[in-house]
C-alpha positions in Angstrom: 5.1 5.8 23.4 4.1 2.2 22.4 3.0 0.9 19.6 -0.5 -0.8 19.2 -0.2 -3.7 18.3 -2.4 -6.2 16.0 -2.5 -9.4 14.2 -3.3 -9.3 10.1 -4.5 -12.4 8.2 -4.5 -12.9 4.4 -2.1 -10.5 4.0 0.1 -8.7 1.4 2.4 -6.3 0.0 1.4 -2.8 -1.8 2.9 0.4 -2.7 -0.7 2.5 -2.9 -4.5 1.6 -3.8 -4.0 2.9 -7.3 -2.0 0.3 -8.6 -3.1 -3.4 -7.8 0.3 -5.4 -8.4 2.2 -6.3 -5.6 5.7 -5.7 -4.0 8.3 -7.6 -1.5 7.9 -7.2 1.8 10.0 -4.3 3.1 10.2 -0.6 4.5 8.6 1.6 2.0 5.9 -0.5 0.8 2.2 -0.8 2.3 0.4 -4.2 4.3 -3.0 -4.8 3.4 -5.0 -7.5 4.8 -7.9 -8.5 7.2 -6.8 -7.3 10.7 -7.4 -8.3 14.3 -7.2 -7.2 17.4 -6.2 -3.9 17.2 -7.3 -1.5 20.0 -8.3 1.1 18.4 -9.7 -0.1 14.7 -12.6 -2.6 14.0 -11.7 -5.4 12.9 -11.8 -5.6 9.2 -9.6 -5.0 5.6 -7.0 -2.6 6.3 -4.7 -0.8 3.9 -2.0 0.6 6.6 0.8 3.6 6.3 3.9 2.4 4.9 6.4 -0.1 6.6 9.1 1.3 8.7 10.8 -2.3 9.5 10.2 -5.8 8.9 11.6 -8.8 10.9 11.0 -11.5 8.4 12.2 -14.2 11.0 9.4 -13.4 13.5 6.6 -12.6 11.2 6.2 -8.6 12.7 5.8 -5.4 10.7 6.1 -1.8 12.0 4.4 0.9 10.6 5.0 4.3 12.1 2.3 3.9 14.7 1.5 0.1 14.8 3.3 -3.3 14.9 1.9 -6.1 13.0 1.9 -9.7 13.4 1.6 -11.7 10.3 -0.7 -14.2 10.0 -1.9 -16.4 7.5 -0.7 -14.7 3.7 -3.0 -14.0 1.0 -2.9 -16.9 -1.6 -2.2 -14.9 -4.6 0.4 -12.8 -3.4 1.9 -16.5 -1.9 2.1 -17.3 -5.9 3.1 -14.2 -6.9 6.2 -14.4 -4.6 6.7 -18.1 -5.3 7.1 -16.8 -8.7 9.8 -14.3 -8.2 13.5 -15.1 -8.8 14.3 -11.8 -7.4 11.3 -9.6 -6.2 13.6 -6.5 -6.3 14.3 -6.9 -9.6 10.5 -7.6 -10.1 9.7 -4.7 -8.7 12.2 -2.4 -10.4 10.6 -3.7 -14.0 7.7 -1.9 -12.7 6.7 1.8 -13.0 6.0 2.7 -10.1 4.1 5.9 -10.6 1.8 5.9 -14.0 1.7 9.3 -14.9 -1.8 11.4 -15.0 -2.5 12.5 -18.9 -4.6 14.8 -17.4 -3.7 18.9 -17.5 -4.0 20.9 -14.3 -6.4 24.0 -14.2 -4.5 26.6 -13.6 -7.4 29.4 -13.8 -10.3 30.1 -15.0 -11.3 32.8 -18.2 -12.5 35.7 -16.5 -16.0 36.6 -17.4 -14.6 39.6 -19.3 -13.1 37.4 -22.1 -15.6 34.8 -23.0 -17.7 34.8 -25.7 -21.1 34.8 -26.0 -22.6 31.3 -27.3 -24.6 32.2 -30.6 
């Protein structure tokens, strides 16, 4: 089967919605950017599943179902790259899961065993 196929402009590198920082461009992490030409999305901001290869030299990203051909890069994440003496190195300073302080519900009180409000 082949892979649709689109271009993306002010692009840049995630690893989910949740956290806003970015990464280096490679498999694992997530494109985001304004994309066009795709046959089967609208053009528009797209968030897309995670990277499967890159192939810096050309400017093309595949994702499990799409390639992607990179366009014109997204200014901040230009500087925050131009910045980076190492982006791995950046990247492994980085949590890269923030843990929820929340408890899970495991149950609820049966009926049986809550008290009355007085």
């Amino acid at each position: 089967m082949e892979k649709l196929s689109a271009k993306i402009e002010n692009w840049s590198i995630v690893d989910n919605l949740i956290f806003h920082g970015f990464r280096e461009l490679e498999p694992g992490q997530r494109l985001t950017g304004y994309i066009v030409g795709h046959t089967n999305l609208p053009n528009g901001v797209i968030y897309t599943s995670v990277i499967q290869s890159v192939d810096a030299a050309n400017g093309v990203v595949q994702t499990l179902n799409s390639v992607y051909h990179l366009g014109q890069v997204n200014e901040e994440y230009e500087l925050w790259a131009s910045e980076q003496p190492n982006a791995r190195a950046a990247r492994e300073a980085v949590p890269h899961f923030v843990g929820d302080p929340r408890k899970h519900v495991t149950a609820y009180p049966s009926a049986q065993s809550m008290h009355p409000a007085r």
